[in-house]
PDB file of N, H, CA, C and O in Angstrom:
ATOM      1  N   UNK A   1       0.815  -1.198   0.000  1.00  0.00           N
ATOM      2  CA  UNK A   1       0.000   0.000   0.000  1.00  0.00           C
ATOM      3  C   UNK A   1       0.859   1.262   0.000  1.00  0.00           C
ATOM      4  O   UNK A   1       0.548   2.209  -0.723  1.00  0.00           O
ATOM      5  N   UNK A   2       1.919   1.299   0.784  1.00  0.00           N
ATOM      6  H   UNK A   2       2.172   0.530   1.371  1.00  0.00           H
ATOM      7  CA  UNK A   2       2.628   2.376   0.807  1.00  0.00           C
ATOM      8  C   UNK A   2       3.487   2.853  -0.411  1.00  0.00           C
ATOM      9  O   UNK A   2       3.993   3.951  -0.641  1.00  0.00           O
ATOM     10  N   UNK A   3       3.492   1.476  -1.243  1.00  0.00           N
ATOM     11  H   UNK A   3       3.081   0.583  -1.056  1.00  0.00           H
ATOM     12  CA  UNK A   3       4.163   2.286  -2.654  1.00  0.00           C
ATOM     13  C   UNK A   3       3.418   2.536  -3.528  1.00  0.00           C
ATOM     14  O   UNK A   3       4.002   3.202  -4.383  1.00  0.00           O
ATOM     15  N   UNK A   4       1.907   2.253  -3.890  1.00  0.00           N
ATOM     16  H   UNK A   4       1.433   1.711  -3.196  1.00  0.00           H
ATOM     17  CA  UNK A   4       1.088   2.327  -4.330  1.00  0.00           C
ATOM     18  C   UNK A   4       0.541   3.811  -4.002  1.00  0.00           C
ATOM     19  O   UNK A   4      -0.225   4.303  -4.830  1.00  0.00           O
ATOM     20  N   UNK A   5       0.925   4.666  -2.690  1.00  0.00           N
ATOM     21  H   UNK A   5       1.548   4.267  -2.017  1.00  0.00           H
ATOM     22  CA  UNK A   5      -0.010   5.805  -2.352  1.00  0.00           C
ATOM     23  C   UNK A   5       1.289   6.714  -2.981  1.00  0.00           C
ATOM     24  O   UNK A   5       1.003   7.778  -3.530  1.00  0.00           O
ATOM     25  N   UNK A   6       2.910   6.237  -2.892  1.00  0.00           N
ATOM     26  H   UNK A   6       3.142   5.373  -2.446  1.00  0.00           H
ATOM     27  CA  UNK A   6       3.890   6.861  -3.447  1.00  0.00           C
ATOM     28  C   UNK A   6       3.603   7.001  -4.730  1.00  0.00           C
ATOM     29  O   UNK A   6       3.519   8.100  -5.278  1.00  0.00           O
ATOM     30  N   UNK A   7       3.408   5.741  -5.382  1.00  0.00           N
ATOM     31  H   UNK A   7       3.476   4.848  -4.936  1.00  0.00           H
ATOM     32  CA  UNK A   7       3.134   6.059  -6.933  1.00  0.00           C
ATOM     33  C   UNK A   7       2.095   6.874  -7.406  1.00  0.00           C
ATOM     34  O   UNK A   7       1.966   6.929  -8.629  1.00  0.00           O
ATOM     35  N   UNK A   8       1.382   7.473  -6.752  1.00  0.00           N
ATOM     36  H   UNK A   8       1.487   7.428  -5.758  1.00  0.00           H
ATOM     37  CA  UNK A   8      -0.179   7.503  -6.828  1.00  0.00           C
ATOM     38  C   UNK A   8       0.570   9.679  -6.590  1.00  0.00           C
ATOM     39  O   UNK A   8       0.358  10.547  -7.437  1.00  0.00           O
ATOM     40  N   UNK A   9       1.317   9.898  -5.330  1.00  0.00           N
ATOM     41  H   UNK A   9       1.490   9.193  -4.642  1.00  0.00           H
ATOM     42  CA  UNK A   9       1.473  11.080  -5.022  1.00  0.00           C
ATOM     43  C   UNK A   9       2.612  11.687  -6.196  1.00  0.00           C
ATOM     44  O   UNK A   9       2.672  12.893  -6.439  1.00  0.00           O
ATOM     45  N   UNK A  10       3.530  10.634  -6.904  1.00  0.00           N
ATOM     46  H   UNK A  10       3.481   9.655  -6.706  1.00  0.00           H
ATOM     47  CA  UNK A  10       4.009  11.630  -7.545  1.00  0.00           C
ATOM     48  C   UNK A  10       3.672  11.800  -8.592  1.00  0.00           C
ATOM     49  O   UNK A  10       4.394  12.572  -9.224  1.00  0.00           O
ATOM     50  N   UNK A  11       2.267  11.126  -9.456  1.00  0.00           N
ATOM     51  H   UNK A  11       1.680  10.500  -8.943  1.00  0.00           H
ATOM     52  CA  UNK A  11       1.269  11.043 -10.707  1.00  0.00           C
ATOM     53  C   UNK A  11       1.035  12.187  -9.995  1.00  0.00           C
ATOM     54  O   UNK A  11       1.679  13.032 -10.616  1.00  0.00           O
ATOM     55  N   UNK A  12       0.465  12.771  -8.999  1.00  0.00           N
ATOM     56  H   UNK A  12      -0.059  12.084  -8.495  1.00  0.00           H
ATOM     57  CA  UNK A  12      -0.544  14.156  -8.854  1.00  0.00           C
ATOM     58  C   UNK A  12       0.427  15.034  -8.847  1.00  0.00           C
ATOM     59  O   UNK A  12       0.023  16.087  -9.342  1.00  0.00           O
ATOM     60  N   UNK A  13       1.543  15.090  -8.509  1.00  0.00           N
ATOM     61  H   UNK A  13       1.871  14.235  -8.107  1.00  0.00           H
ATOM     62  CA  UNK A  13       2.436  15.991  -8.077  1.00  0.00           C
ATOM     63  C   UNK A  13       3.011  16.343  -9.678  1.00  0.00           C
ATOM     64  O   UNK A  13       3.073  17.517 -10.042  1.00  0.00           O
ATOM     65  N   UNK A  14       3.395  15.291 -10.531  1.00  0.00           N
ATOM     66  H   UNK A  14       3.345  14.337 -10.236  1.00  0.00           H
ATOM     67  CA  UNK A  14       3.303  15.291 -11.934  1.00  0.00           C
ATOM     68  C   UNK A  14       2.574  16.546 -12.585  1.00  0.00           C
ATOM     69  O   UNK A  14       2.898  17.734 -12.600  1.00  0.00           O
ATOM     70  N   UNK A  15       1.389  15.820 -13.160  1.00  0.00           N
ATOM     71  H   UNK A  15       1.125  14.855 -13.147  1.00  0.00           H
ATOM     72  CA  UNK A  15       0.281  16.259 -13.335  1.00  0.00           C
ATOM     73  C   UNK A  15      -0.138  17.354 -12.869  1.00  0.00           C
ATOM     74  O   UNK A  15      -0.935  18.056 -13.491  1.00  0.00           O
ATOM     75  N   UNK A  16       0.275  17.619 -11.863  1.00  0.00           N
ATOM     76  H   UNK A  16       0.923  17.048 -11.359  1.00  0.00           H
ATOM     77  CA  UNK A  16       0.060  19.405 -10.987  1.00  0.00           C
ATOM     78  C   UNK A  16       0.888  20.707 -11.500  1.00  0.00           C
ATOM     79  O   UNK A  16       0.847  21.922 -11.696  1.00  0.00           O
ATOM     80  N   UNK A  17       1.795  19.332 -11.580  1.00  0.00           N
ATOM     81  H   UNK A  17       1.828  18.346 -11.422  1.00  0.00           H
ATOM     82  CA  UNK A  17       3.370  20.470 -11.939  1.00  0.00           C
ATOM     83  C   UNK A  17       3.057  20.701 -13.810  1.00  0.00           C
ATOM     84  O   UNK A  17       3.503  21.617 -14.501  1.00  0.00           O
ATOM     85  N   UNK A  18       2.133  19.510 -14.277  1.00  0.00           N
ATOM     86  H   UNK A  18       1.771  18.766 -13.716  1.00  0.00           H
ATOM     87  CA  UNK A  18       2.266  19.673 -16.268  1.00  0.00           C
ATOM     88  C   UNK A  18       1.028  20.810 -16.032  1.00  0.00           C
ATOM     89  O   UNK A  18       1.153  21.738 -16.831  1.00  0.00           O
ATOM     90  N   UNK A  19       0.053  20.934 -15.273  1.00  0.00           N
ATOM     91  H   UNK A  19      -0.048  20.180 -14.624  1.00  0.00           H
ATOM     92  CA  UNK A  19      -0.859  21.893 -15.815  1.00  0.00           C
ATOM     93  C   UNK A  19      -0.414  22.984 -15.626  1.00  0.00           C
ATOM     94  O   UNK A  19      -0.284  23.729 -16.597  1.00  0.00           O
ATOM     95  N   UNK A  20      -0.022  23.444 -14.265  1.00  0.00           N
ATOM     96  H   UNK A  20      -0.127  22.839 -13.476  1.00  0.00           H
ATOM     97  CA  UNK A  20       0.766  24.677 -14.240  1.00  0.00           C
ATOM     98  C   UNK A  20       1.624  25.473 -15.127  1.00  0.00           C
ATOM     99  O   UNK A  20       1.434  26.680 -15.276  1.00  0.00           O
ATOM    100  N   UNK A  21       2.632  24.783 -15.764  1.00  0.00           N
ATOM    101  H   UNK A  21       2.786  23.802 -15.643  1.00  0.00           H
ATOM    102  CA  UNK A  21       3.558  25.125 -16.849  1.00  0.00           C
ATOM    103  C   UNK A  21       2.571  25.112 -18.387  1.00  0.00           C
ATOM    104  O   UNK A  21       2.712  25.721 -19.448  1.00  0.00           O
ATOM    105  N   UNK A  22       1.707  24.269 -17.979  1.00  0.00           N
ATOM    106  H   UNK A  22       1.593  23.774 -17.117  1.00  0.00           H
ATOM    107  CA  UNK A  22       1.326  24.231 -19.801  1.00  0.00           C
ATOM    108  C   UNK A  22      -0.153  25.001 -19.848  1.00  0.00           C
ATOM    109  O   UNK A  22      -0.415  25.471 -20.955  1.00  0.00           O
ATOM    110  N   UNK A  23      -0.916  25.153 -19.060  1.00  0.00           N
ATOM    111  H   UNK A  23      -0.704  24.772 -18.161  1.00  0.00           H
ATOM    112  CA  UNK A  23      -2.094  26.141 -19.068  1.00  0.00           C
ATOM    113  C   UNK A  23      -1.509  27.688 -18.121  1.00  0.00           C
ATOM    114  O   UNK A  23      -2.293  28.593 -17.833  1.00  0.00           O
ATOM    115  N   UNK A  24      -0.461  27.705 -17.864  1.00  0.00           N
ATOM    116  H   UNK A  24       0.176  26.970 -18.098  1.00  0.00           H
ATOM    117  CA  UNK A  24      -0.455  28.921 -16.964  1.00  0.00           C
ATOM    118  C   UNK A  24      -1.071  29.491 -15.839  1.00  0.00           C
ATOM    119  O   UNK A  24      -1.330  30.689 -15.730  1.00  0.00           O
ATOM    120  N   UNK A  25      -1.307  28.611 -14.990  1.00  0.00           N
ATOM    121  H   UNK A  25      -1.096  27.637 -15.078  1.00  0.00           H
ATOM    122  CA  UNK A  25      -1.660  28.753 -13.416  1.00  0.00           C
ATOM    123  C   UNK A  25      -3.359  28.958 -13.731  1.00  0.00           C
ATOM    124  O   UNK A  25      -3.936  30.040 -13.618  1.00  0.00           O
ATOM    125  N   UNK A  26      -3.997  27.699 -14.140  1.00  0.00           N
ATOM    126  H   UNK A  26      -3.528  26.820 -14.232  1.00  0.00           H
ATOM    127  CA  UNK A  26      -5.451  27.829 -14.540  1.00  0.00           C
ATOM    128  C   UNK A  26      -6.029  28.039 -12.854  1.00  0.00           C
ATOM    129  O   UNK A  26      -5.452  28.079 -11.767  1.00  0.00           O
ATOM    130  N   UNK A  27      -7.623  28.155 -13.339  1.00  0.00           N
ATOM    131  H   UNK A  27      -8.092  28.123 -14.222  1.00  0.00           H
ATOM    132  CA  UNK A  27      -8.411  28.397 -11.944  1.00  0.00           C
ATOM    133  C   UNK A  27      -7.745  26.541 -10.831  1.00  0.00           C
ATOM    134  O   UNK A  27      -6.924  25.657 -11.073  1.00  0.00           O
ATOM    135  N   UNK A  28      -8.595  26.798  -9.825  1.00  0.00           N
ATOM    136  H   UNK A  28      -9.263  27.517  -9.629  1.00  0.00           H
ATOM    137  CA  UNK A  28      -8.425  25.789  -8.971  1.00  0.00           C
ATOM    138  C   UNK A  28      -9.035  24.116  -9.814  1.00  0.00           C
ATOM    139  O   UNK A  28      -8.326  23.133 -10.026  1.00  0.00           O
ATOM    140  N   UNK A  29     -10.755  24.294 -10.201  1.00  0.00           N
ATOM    141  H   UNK A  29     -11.332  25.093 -10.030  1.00  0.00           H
ATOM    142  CA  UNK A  29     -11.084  23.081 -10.598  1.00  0.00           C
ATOM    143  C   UNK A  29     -10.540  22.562 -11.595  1.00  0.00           C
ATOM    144  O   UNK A  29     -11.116  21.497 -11.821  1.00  0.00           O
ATOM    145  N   UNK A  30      -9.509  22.798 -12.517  1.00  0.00           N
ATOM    146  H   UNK A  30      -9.041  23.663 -12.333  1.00  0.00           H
ATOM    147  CA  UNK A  30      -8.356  22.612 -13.389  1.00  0.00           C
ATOM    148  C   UNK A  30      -7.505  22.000 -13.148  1.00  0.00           C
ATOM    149  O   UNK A  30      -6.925  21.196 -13.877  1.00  0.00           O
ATOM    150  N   UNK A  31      -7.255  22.332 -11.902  1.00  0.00           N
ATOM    151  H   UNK A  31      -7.726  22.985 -11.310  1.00  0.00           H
ATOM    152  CA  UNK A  31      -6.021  21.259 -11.248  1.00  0.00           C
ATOM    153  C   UNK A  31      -6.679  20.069 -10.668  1.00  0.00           C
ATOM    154  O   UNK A  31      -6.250  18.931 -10.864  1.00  0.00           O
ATOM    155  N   UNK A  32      -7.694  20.327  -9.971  1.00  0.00           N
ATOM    156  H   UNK A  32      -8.043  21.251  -9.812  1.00  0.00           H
ATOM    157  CA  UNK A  32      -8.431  19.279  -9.351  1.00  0.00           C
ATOM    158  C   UNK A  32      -9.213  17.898 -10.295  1.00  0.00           C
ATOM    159  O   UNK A  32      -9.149  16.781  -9.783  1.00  0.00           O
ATOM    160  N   UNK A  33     -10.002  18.080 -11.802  1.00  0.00           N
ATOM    161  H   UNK A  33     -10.054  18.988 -12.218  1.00  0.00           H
ATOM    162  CA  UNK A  33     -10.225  17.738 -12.067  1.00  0.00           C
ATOM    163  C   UNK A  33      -9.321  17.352 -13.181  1.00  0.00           C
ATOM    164  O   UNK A  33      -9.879  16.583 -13.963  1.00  0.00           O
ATOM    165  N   UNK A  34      -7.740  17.737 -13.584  1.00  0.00           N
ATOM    166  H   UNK A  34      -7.286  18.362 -12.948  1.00  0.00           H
ATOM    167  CA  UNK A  34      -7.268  17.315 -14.231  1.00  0.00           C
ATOM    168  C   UNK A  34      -6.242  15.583 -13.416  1.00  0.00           C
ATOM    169  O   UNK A  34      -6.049  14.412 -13.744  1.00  0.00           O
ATOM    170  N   UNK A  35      -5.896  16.503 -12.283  1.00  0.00           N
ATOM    171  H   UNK A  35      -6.053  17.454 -12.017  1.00  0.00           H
ATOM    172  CA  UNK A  35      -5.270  15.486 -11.122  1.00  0.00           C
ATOM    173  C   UNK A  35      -6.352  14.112 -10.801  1.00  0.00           C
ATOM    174  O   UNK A  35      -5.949  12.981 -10.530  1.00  0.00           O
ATOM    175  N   UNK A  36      -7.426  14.417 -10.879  1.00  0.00           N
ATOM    176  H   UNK A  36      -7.754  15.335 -11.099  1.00  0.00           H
ATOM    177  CA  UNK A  36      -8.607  12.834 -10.719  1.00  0.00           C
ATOM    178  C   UNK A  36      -8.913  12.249 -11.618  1.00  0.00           C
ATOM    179  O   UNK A  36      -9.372  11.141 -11.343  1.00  0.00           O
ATOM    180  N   UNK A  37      -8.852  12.588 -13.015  1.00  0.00           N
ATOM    181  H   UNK A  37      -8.479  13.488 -13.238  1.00  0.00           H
ATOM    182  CA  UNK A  37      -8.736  12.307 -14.260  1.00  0.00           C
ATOM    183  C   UNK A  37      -7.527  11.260 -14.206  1.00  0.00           C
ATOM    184  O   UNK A  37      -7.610  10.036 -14.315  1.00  0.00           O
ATOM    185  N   UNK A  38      -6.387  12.040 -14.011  1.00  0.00           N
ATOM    186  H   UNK A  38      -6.320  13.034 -13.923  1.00  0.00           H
ATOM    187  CA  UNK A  38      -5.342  11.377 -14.614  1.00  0.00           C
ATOM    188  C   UNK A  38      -5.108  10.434 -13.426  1.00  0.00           C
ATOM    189  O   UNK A  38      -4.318   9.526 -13.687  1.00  0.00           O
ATOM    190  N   UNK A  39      -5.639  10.436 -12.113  1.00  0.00           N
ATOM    191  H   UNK A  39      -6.281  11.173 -11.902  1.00  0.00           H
ATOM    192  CA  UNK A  39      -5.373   9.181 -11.274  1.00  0.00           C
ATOM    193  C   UNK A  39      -6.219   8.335 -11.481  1.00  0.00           C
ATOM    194  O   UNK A  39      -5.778   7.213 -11.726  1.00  0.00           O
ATOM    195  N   UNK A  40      -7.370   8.472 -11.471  1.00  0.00           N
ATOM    196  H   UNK A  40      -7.729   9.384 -11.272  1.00  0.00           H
ATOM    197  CA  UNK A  40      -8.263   7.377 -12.343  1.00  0.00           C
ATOM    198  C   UNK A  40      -7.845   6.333 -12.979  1.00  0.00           C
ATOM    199  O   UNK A  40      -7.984   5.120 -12.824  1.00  0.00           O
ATOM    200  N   UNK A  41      -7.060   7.307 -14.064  1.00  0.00           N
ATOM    201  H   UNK A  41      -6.946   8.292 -14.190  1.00  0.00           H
ATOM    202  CA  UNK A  41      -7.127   6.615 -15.157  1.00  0.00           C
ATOM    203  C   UNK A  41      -5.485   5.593 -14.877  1.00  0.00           C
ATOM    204  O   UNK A  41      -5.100   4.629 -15.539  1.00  0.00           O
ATOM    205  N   UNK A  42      -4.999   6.067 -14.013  1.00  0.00           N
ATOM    206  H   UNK A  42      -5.313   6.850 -13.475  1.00  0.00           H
ATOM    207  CA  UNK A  42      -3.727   5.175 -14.346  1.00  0.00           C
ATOM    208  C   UNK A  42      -3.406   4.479 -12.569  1.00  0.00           C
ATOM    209  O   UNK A  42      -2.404   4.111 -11.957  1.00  0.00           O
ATOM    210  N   UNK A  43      -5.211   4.603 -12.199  1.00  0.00           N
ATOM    211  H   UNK A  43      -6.025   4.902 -12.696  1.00  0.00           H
ATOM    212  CA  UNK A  43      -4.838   3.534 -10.848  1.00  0.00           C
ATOM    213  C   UNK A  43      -5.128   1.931 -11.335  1.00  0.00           C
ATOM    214  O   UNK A  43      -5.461   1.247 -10.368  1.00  0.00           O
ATOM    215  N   UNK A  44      -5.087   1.312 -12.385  1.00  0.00           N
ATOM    216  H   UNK A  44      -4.817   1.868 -13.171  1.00  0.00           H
ATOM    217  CA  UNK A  44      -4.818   0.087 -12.534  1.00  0.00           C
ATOM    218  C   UNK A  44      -3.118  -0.268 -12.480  1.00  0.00           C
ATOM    219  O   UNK A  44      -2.523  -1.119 -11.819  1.00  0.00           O
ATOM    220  N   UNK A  45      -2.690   0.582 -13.297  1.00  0.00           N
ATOM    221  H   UNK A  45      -3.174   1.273 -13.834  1.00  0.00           H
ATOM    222  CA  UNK A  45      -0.887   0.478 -13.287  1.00  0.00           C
ATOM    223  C   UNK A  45      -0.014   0.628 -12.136  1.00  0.00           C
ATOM    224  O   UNK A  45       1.053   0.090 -11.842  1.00  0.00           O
ATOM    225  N   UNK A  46      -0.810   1.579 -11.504  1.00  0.00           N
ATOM    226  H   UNK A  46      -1.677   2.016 -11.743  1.00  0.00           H
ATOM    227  CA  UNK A  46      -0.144   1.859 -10.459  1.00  0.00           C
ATOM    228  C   UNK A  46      -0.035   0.860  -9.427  1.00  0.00           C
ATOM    229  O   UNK A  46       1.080   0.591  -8.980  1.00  0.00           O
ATOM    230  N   UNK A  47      -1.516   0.027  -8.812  1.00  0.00           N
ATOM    231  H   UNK A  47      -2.421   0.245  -9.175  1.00  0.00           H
ATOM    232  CA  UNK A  47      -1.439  -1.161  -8.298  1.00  0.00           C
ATOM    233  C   UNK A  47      -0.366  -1.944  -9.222  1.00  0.00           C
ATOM    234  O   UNK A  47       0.807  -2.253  -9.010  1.00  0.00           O
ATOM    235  N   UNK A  48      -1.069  -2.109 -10.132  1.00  0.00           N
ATOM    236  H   UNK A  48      -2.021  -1.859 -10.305  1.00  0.00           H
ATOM    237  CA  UNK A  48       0.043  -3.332 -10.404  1.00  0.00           C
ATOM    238  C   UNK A  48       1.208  -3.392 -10.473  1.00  0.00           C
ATOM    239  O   UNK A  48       1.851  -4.428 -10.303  1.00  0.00           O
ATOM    240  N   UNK A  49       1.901  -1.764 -10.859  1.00  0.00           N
ATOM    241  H   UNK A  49       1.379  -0.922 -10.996  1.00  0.00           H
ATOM    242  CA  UNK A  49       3.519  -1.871 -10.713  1.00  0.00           C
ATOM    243  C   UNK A  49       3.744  -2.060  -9.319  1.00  0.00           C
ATOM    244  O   UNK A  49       4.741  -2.720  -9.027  1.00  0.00           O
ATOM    245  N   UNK A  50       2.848  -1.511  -8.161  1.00  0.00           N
ATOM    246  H   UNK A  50       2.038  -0.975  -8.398  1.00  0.00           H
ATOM    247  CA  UNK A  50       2.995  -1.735  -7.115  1.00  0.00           C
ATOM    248  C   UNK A  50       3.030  -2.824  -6.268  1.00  0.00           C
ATOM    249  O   UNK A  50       3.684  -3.033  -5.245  1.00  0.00           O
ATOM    250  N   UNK A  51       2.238  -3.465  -6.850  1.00  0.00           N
ATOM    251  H   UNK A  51       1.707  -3.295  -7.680  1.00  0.00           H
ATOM    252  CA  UNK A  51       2.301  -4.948  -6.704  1.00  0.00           C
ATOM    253  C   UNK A  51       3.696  -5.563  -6.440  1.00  0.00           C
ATOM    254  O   UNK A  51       4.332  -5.931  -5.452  1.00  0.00           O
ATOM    255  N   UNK A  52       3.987  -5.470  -8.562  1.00  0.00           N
ATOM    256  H   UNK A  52       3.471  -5.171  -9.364  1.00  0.00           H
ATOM    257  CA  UNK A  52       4.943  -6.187  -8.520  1.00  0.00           C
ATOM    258  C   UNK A  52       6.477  -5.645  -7.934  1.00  0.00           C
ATOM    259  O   UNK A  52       7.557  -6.234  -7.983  1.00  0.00           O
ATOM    260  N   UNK A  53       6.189  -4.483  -7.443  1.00  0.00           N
ATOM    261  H   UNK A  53       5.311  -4.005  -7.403  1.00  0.00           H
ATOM    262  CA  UNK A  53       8.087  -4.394  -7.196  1.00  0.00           C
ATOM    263  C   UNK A  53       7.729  -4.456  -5.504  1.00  0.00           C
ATOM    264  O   UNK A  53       8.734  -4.338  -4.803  1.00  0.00           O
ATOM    265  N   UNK A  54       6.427  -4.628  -4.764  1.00  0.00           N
ATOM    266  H   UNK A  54       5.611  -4.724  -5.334  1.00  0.00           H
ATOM    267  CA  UNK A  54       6.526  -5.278  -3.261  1.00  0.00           C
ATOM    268  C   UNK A  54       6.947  -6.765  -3.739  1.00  0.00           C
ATOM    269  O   UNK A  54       7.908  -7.392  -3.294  1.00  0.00           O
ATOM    270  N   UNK A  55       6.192  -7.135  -4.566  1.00  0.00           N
ATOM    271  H   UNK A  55       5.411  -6.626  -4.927  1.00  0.00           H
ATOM    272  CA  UNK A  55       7.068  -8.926  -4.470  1.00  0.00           C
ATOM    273  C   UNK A  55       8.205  -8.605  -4.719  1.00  0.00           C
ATOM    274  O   UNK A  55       8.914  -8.836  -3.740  1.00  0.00           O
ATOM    275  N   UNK A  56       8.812  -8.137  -5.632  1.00  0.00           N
ATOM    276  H   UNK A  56       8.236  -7.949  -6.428  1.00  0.00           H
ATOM    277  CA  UNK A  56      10.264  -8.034  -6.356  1.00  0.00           C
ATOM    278  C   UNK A  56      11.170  -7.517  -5.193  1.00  0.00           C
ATOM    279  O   UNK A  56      12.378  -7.734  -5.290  1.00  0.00           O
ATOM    280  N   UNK A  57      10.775  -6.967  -4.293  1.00  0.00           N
ATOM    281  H   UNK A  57       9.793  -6.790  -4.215  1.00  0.00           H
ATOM    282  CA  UNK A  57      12.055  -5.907  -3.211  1.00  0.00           C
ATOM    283  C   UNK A  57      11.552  -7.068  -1.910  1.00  0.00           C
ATOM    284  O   UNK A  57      12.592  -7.699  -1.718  1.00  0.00           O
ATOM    285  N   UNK A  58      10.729  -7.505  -1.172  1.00  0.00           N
ATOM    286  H   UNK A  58       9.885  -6.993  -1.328  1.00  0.00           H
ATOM    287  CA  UNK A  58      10.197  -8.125  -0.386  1.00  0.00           C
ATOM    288  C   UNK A  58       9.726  -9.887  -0.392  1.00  0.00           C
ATOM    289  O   UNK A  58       9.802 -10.706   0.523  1.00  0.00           O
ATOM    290  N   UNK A  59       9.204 -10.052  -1.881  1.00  0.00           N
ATOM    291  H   UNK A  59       9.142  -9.386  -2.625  1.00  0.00           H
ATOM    292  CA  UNK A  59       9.075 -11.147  -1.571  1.00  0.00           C
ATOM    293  C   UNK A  59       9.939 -12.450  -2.141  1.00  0.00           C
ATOM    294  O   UNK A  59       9.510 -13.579  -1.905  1.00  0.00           O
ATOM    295  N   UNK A  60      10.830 -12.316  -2.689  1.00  0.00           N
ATOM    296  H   UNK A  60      11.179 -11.399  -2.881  1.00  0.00           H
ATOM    297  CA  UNK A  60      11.909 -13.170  -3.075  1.00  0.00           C
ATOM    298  C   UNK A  60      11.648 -13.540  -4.209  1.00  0.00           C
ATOM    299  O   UNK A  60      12.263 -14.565  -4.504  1.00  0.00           O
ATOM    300  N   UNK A  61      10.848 -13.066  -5.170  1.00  0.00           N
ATOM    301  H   UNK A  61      10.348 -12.234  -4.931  1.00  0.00           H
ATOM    302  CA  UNK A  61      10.248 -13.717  -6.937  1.00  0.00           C
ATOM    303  C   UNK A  61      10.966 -12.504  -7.500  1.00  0.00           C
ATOM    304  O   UNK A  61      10.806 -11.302  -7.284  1.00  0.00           O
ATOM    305  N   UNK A  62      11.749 -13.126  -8.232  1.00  0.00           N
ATOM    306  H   UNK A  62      11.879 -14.102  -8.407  1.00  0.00           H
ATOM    307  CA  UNK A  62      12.613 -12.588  -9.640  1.00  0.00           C
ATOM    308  C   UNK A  62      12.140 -12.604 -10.924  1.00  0.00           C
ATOM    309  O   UNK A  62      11.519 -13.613 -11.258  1.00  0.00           O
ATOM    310  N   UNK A  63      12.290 -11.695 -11.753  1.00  0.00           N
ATOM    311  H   UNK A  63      12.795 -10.875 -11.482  1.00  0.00           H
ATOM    312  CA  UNK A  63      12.246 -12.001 -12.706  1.00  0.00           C
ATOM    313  C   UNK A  63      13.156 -13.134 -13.392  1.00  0.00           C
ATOM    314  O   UNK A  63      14.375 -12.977 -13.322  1.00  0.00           O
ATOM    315  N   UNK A  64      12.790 -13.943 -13.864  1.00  0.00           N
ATOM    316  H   UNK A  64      11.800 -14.070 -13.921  1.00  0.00           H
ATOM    317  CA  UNK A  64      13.646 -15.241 -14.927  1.00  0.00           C
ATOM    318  C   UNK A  64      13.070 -15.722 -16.484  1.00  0.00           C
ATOM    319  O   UNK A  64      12.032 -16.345 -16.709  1.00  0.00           O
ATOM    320  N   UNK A  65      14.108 -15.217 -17.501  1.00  0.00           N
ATOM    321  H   UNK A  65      14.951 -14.711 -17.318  1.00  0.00           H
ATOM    322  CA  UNK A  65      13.667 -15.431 -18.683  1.00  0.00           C
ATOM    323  C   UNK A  65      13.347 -16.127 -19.404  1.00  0.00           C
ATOM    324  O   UNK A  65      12.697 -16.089 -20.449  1.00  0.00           O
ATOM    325  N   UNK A  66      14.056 -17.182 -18.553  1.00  0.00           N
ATOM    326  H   UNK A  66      14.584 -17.212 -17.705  1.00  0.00           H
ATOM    327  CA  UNK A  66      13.602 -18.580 -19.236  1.00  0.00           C
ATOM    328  C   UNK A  66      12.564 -19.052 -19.092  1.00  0.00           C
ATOM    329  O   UNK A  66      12.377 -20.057 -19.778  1.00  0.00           O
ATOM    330  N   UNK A  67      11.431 -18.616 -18.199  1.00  0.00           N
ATOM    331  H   UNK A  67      11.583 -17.800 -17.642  1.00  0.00           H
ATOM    332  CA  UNK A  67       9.905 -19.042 -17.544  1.00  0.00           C
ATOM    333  C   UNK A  67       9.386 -17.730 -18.763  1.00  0.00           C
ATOM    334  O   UNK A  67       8.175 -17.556 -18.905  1.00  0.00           O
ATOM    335  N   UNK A  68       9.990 -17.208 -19.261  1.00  0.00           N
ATOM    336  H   UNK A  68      10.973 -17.350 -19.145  1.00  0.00           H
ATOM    337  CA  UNK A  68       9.089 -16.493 -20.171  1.00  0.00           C
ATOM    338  C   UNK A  68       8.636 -16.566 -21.509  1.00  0.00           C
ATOM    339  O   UNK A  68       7.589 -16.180 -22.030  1.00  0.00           O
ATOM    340  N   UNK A  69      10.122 -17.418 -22.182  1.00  0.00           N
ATOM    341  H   UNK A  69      10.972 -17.731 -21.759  1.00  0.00           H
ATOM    342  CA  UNK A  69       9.850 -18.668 -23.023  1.00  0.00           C
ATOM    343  C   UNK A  69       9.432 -19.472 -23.199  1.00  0.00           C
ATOM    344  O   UNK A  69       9.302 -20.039 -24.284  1.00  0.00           O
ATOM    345  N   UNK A  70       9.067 -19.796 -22.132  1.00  0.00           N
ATOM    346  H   UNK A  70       9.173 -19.335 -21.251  1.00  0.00           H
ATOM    347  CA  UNK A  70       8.391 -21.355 -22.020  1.00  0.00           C
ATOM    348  C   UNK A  70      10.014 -22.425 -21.914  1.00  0.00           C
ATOM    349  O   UNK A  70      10.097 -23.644 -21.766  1.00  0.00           O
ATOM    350  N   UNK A  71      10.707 -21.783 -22.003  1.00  0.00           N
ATOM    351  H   UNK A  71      10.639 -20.792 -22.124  1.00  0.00           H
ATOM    352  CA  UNK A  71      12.383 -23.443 -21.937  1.00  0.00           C
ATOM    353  C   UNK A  71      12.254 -23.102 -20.684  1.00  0.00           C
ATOM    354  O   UNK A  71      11.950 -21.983 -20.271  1.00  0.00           O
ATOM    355  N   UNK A  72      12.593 -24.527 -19.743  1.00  0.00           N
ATOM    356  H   UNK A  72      12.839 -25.437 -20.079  1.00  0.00           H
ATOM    357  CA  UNK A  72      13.107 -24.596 -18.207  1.00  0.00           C
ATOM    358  C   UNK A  72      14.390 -24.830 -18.447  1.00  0.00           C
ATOM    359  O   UNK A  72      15.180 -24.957 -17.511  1.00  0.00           O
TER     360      UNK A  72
END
């Protein structure tokens, strides 16, 4: 969960920082509804990268290429 709310804060922090520079300091619901938009839309990835790098740093499953081929 905790890298999932990381991944999640620097998409808004992103996204906060692209509207600012590229609309020029729009009203407030601009930021707000551009920032829920774009978390919306990319809270499937975010779990799942999150997912996978808690197994990958924590739970001892590696990536291995040969299970990706199908050769053992």
């Amino acid at each position: 969960m905790y890298i999932s709310f990381g991944f999640s804060t620097a998409i808004m922090l992103v996204v906060g920082f692209a509207v600012y520079y590229l609309l020029g300091d729009p009203d407030t619901w601009v930021y707000i509804t551009a920032v829920a938009v774009v978390a919306l839309l990319l809270t499937p990835l975010s779990l799942r990268y999150s997912r996978t790098l808690m197994l990958y740093l924590f739970g001892g499953v590696h990536y291995d290429a040969r299970y990706a081929t199908g050769r053992r």
